[in-house]
C-alpha positions in Angstrom: -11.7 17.2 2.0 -15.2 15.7 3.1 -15.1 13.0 0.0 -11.7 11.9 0.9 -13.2 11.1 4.3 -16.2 9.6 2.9 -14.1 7.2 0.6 -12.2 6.2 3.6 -15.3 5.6 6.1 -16.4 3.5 3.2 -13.4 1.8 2.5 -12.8 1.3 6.7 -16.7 -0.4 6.7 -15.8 -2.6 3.5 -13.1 -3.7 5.6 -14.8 -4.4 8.5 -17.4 -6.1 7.2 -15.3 -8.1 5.1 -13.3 -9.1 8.6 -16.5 -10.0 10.2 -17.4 -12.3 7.3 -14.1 -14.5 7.3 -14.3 -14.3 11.0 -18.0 -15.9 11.2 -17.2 -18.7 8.4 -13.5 -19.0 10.2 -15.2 -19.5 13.5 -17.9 -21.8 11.9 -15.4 -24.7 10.7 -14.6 -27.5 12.9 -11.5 -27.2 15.6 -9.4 -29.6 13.8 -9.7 -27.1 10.5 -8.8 -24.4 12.7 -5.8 -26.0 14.3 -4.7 -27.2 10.7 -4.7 -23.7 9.8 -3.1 -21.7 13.2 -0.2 -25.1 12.4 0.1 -24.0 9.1 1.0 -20.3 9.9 3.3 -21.1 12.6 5.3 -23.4 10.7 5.4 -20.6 7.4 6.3 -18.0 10.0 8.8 -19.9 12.2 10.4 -20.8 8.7 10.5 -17.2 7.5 12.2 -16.3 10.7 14.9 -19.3 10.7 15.8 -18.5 7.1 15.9 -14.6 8.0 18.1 -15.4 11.0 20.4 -17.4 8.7 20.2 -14.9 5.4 18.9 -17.9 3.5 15.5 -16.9 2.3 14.8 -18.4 -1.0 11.6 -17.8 -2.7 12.0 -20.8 -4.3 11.9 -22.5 -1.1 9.3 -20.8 0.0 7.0 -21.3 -3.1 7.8 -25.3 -2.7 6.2 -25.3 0.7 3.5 -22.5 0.1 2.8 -25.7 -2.3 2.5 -28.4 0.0 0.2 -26.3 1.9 -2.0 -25.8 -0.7 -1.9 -29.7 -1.6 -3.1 -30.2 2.1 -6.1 -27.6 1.9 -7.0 -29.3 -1.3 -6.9 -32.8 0.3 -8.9 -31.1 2.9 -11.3 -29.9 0.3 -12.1 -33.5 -0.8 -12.3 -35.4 1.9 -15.1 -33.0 3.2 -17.1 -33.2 -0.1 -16.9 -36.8 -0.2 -18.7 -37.2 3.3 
């Protein structure tokens, strides 16, 4: 009984830590990085929800824009290692 709460203390302070790390380098980029990303979500979640609401959910569809999303990030990528 005690190691299965030791292996979940651990597991709960892996997790922590790991929040506080992508937390500190989240916070660190600049505020138009940040707004890219909250934009980002919203528009996958609002576009979960609408095809939900209509029973059209395609991961097809999904996977297409997960796509472009990952295009901008990449764009993103370059721009900041050619400044």
């Amino acid at each position: 009984m005690d190691m299965d709460i030791l292996k979940f203390d651990r597991m709960a302070t892996a997790i922590k830590v790991l929040m506080a790390a992508v937390g500190a380098f989240f916070v660190g980029l600049p505020e138009a990085v940040q707004f890219l990303f909250w934009m980002q979500l919203f528009d996958v979640v609002s576009g979960l929800l609408a095809a939900g609401k209509r029973s059209e959910v395609a991961s097809a569809v999904a996977a297409g824009g997960i796509r472009k999303k990952v295009y901008v990030w990449l764009l993103v990528l370059v721009v900041w290692l050619l400044q």
